[in-house]
C-alpha positions in Angstrom: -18.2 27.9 1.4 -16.2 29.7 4.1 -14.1 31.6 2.9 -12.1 31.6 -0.7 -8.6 31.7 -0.9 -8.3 31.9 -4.5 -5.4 30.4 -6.5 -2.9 32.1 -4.0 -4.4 29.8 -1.5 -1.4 26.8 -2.3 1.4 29.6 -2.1 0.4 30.6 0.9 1.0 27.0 2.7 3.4 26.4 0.9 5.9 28.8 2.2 4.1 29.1 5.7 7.2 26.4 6.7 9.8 28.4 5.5 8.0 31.5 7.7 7.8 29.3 10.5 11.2 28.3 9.9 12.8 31.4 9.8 10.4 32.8 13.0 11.7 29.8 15.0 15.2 30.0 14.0 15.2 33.7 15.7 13.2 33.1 18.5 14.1 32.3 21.9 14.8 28.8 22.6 12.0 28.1 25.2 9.3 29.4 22.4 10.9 27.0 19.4 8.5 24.5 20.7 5.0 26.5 21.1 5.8 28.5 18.2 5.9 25.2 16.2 3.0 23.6 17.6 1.1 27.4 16.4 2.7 27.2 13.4 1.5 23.4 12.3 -1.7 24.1 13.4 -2.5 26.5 11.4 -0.8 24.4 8.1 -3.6 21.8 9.1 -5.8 24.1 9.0 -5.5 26.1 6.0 -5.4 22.6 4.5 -8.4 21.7 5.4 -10.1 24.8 4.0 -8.7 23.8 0.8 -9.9 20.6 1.1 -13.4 21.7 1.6 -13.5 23.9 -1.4 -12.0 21.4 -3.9 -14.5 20.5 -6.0 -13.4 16.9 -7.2 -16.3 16.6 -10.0 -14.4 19.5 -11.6 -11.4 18.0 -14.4 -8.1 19.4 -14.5 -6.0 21.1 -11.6 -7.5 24.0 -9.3 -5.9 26.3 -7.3 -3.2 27.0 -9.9 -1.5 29.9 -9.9 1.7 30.2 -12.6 4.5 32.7 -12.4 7.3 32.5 -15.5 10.6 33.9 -13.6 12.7 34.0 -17.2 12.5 32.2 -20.5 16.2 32.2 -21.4 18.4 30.3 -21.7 16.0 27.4 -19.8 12.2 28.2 -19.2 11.4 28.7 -15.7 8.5 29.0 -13.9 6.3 29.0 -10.4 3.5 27.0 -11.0 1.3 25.0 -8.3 -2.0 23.5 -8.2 -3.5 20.1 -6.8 -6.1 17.7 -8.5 -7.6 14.8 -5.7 -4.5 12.8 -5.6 -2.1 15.4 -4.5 -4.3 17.4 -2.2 -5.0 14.3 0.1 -1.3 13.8 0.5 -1.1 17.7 1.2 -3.5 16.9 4.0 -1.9 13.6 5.0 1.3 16.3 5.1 -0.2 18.8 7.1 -1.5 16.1 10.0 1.1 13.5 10.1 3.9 17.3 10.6 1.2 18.7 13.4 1.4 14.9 15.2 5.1 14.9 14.6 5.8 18.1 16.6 3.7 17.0 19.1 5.2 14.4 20.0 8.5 16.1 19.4 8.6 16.7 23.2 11.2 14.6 24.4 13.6 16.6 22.1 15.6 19.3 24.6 18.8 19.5 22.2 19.1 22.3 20.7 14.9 22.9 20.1 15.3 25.9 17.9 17.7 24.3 15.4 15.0 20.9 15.8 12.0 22.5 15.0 13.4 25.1 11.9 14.5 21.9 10.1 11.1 19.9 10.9 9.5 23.0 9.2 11.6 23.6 6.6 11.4 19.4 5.9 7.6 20.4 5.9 8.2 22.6 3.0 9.8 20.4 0.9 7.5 17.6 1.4 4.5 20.2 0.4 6.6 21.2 -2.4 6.9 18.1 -4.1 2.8 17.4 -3.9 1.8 21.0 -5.4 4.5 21.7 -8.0 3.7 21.5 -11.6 7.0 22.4 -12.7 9.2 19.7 -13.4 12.4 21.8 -12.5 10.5 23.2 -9.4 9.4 19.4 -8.6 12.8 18.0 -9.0 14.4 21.1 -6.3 11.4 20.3 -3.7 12.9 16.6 -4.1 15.8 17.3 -3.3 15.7 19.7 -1.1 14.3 17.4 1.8 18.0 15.9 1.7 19.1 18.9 4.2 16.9 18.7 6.8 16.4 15.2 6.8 19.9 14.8 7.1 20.5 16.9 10.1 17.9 15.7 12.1 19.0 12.5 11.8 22.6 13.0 12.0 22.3 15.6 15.4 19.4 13.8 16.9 19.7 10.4 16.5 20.9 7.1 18.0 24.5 5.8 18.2 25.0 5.1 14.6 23.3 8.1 13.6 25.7 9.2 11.3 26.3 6.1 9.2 22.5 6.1 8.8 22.3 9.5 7.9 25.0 9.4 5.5 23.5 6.3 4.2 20.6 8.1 3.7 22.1 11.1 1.8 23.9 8.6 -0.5 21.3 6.9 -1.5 18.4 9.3 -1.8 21.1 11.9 -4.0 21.8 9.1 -6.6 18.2 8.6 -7.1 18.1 12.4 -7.2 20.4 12.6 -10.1 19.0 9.9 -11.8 16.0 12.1 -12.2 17.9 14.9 -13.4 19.1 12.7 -15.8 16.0 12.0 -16.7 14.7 15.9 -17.2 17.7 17.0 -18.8 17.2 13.8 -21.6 13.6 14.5 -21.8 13.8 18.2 -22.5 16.5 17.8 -24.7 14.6 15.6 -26.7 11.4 17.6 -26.6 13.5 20.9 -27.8 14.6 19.5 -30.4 10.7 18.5 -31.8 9.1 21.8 -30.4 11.3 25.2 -29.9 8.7 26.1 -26.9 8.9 23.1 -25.0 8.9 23.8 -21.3 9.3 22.1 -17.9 5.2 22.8 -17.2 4.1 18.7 -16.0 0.4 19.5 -17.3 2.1 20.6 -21.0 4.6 17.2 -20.6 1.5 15.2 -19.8 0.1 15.8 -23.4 3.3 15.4 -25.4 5.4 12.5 -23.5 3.3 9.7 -24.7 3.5 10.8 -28.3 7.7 10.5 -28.4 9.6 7.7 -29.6 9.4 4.5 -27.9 13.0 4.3 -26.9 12.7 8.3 -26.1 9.9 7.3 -23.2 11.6 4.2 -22.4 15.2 5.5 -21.2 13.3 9.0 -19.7 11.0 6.3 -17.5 13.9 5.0 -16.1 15.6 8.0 -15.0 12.1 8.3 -12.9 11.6 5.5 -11.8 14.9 4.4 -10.4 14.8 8.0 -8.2 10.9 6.8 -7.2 11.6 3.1 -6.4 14.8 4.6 -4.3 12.1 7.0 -2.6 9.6 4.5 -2.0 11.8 2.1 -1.2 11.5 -1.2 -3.2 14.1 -4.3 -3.0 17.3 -4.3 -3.8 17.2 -0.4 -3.2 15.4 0.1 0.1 18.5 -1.0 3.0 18.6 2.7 3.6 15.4 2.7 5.4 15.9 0.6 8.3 18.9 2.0 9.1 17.4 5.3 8.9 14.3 4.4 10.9 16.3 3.0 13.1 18.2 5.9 14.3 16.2 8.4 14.3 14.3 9.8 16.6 10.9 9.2 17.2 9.0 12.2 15.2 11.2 11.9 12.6 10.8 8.3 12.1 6.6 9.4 11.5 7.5 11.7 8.9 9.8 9.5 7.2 7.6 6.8 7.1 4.2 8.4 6.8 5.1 11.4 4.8 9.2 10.6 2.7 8.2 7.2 1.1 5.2 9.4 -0.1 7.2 11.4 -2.5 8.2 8.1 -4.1 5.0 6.5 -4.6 3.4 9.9 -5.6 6.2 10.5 -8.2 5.3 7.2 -9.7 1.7 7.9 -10.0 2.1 11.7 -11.5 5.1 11.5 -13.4 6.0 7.5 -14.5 2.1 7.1 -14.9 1.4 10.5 -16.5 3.9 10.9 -18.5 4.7 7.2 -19.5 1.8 5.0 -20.3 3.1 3.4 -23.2 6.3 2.7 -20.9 4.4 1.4 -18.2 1.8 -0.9 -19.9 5.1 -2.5 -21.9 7.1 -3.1 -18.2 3.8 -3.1 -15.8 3.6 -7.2 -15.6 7.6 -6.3 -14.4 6.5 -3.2 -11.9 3.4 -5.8 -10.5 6.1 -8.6 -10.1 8.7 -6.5 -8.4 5.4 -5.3 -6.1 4.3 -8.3 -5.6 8.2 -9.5 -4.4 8.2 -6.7 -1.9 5.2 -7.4 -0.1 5.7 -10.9 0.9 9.9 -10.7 0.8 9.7 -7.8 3.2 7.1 -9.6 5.3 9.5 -12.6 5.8 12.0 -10.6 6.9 10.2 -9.0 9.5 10.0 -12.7 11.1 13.7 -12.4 12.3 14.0 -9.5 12.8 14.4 -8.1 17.3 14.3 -4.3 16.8 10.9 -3.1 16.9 11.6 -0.2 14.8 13.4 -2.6 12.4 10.0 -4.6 11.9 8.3 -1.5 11.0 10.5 -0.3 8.8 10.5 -3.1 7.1 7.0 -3.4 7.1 7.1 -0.1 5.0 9.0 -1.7 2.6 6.1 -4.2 2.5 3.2 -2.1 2.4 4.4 0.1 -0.1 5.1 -2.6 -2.6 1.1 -2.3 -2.3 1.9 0.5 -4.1 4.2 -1.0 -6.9 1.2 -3.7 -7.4 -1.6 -1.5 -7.6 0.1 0.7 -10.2 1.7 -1.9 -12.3 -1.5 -3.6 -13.1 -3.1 -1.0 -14.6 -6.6 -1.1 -13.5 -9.0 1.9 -12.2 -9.9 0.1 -8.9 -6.1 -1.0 -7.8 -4.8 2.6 -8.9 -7.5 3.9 -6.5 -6.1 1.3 -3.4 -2.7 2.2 -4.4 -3.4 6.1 -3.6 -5.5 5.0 -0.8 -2.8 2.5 0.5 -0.4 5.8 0.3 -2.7 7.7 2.6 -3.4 4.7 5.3 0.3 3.6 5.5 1.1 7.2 6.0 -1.2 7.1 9.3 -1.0 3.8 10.6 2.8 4.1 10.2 3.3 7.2 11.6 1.3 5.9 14.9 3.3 2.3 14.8 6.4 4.5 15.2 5.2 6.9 17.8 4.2 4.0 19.7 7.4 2.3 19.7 8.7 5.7 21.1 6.6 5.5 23.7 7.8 2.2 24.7 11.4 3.1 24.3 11.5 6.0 26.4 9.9 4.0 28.9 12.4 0.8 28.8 15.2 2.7 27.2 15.6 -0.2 24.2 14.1 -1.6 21.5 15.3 -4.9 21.6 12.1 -7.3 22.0 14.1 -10.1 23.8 15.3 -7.2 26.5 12.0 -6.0 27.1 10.9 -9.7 27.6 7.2 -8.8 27.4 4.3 -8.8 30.4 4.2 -5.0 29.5 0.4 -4.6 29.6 -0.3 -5.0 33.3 1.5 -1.8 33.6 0.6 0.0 30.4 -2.8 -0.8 29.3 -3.5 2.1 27.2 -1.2 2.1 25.1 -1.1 -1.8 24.8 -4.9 -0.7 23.3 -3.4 1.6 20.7 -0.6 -1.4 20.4 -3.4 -3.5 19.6 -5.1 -1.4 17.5 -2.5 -0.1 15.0 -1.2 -3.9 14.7 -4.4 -4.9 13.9 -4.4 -2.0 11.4 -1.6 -2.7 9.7 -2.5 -6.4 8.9 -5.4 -5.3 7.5 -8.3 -5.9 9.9 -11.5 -5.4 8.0 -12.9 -1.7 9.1 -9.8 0.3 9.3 -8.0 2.0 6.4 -5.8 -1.0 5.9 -8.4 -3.4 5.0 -9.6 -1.4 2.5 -6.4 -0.3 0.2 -5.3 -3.4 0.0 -8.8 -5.0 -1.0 -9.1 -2.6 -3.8 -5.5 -3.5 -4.8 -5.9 -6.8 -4.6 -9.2 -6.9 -6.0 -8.2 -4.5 -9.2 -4.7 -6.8 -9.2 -6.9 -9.5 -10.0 -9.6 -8.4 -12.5 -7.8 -6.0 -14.3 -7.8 -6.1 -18.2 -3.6 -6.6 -18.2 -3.7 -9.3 -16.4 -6.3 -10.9 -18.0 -5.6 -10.3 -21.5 -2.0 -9.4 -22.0 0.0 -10.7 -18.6 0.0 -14.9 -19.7 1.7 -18.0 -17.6 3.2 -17.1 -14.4 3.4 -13.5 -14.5 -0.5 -13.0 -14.7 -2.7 -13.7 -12.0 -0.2 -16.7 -10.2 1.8 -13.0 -9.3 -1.4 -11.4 -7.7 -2.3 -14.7 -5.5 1.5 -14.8 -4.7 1.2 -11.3 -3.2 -1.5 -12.6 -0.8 0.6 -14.6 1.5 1.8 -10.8 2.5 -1.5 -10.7 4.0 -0.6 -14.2 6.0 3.0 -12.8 6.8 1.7 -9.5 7.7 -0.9 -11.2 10.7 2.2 -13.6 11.7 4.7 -10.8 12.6 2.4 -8.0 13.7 0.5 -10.4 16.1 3.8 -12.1 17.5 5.1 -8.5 18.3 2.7 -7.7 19.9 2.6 -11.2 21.7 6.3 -10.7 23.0 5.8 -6.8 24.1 2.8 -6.9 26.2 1.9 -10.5 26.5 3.3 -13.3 29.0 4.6 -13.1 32.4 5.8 -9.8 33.6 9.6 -9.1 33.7 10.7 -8.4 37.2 13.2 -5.6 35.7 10.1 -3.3 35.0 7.9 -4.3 37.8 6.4 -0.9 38.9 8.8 1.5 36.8 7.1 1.9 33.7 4.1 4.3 33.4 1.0 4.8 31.0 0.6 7.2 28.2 0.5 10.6 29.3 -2.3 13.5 27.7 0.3 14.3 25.4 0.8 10.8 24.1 -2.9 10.3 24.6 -3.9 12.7 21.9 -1.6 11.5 19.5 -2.2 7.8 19.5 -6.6 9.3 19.2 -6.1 11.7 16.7 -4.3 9.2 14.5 -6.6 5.9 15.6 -9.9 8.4 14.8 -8.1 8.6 10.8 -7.8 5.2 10.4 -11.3 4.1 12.0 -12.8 6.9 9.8 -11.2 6.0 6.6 -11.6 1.9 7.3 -15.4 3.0 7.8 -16.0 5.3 5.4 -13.2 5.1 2.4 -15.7 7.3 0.3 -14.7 10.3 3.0 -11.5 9.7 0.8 -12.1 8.4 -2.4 -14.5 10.5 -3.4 -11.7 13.2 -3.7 -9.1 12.0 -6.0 -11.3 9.0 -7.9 -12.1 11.5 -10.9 -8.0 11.9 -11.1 -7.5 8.1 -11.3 -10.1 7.4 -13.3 -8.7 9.8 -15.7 -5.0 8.6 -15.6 -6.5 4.8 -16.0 -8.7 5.9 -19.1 -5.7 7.5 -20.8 -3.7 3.8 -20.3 -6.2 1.5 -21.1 -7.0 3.2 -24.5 -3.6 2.8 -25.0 -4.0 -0.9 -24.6 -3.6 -3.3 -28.1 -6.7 -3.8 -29.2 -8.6 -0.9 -27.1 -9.7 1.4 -30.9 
């Protein structure tokens, strides 16, 4: 072991954003930049120390460290700590905010303001994956709504600010149907135990053991703010919008990092605190799953914005996510955090390369482009080629394998073979398939009508090849996805002990399980 940090080790990434925030916010302009780059470097790398002193075998949460602020009139603490599940999307955090500031150079507006909202974005999103507070959960949620905002709204494209108050509209309401959901929950845990608290380890143990109806209307606080997140049909038309406005680096983080919070809060909270809940609606979560992947895929087919496609591919890939949970088997749940993790790389290099190409050609529009573009940018039409491959699930990248473990746990799991009957069974998992077919059918005709076909005379000898800069990006995010679609178990073998123990607790929880 290199060195221990102890269990102040989570604080001290934690708030290393807001340092960085606050350092770039008073430096001079020309340092914003290199001070940000310094700054993300070293999150990634604290992370990764972390990382190599978890010891996943171990049960329960480590690194933990609890301070209780005041008990009156509401209890309220500072408690973090990650189990396998959270600490990869800390990771995933770290490297998909280090990639985002890199290729954060085009950005000369106002740099200091740019990267002190990028930073403290990064502290929010870190929030949300180490709190075990439910109060302290719900203000890390929330709290992304700022930044995100701004850098959206200053930054952006022409309709930046209908997106970004699209965005804020949408993602608040989700926010307060979650408070909702806290403030019914605690009130109705007061009222059975005088000492009930906000701590999500303490919740854990005593949610599944309230009334039916209780669980039932607290779940759907949750999940309505999650599925908002995530985003799943008919709550998702923020997104494009979104993605399509804003600017490059922020379009990775939204995609490989936001949508995160969503599908995490399903797992930790709607899973962990809900089982009964979820194993009475999951044939209804693994439909509504099942409708995003393949809806979302068709509507990529007419779609002529290329950040448009991936957005919506998001909205696709994620309802991986919705299928893997509502099914409740050990194997999908293990794809669906796995699928979290791949999406959040492959995305996050789909979007950077469609920044690449439109700072070269100054649109997005695919008929405008008119394809040919791979005489005259080769490398990236290699990265182009790689990531789409990626992202329709080419057997040995990360792709391939969450969505064969999803699809394989979909299938086999005890639900859907004992409790889901008639055509929301198994007829629901082999419907999700043709996302697979869809998914090939629009990746592989983008990338035929972007680099393929006769070259348009407009860009004949005016567009240039990826620079060092853009070079090291599209690797250090091509290397994750090789690794993981190669060796899953690099992966898996952190956070399996936490899904196995969330999928024990539902399936003996399953009629006729005792």
């Amino acid at each position: 072991m290199l060195f221990n940090f102890g269990q102040m080790s989570l604080t001290w990434l934690l708030f290393l954003p807001l340092i960085a925030s606050l350092v770039i916010a008073l430096a001079n302009e020309k340092h914003a930049r290199k001070l940000a780059i310094v700054f993300s470097i070293v999150m990634f790398g604290l992370s990764l120390l972390i990382w190599q002193q978890f010891h996943p075998a171990l049960s329960g949460m480590q690194f933990e460290y609890k301070a209780i602020w005041f008990n009156s009139p509401i209890p309220v603490q500072y408690h973090v700590g990650v189990d396998g599940i959270s600490l990869a999307l800390v990771v995933l955090t770290t490297f998909i905010v280090l990639m985002a500031v890199l290729a954060s150079e085009t950005i000369t507006t106002r740099p200091k303001l740019y990267y002190s909202f990028v930073m403290l974005l990064s502290l929010s999103i870190l929030g949300v994956f180490v709190s075990l507070d439910l109060l302290q959960f719900f203000v890390f949620y929330e709290l992304e709504l700022v930044p995100m905002y701004f850098l959206i709204a200053i930054w952006g494209g022409p309709n930046r600010s209908y997106a970004a108050m699209k965005f804020l509209l949408y993602t608040f309401f989700g926010g307060v149907f979650m408070l909702g959901g806290i403030i019914y929950l605690y009130s109705q845990l007061i009222m059975l135990d005088p000492g009930a608290s906000f701590d999500m380890i303490a919740l854990a143990r005593q949610c599944p053991y309230l009334p039916k109806l209780i669980q039932g209307i607290a779940f759907l606080g949750f999940f309505l703010a999650f599925v908002i997140k995530l985003p799943s049909f008919p709550l998702h038309t923020w997104l494009p919008d979104a993605h399509v406005e804003a600017p490059t680096p922020i379009s990775m983080i939204l995609a490989g990092l936001l949508l995160k919070m969503g599908s995490y809060g399903l797992v930790r909270i709607c899973l962990g605190f809900f089982p009964n809940t979820v194993i009475d609606y999951g044939k209804w979560i693994m439909l509504l799953g099942a409708f995003n992947i393949v809806w979302a895929a068709m509507a990529c087919l007419v779609q002529k914005d290329m950040k448009r496609i991936i957005a919506l591919s998001s909205v696709s890939h994620m309802g991986f996510v919705l299928l893997g949970i509502g099914c409740l088997s050990s194997l999908a749940l293990q794809g669906a955090v796995f699928q979290m993790i791949s999406h959040g790389v492959i995305s996050a290099l789909l979007f950077f390369l469609v920044g690449t190409v439109y700072e070269r050609c100054h649109t997005r529009d695919i008929t405008e482009i008119g394809g040919g573009l791979a005489k005259q940018m080769p490398v990236l039409f290699y990265f182009w080629m790689f990531a789409c491959l990626a992202n329709l699930g080419l057997p040995g990248l990360s792709g391939f394998a969450a969505e064969t473990a999803i699809y394989y746990g979909s299938f086999t799991s005890i639900m859907v073979s004992t409790l889901v009957k008639g055509i929301l069974g198994k007829p629901v998992v082999i419907f999700a398939t043709f996302g697979v077919v869809l998914t090939a059918a629009y990746m592989l005709w983008l990338l035929k009508r972007l680099f393929f076909g006769p070259e348009t005379s407009r860009w004949a000898g005016h567009l240039s090849d990826a620079r060092p800069n853009e070079k090291l990006i599209a690797w250090s995010l091509s290397v994750v996805v090789l690794a993981l679609g190669i060796f899953p178990l690099l992966l898996t073998q952190q956070y399996n002990p936490a899904t196995e123990s969330i999928n024990r607790l539902m399936v003996s929880r399953l009629p006729g399980s005792h």
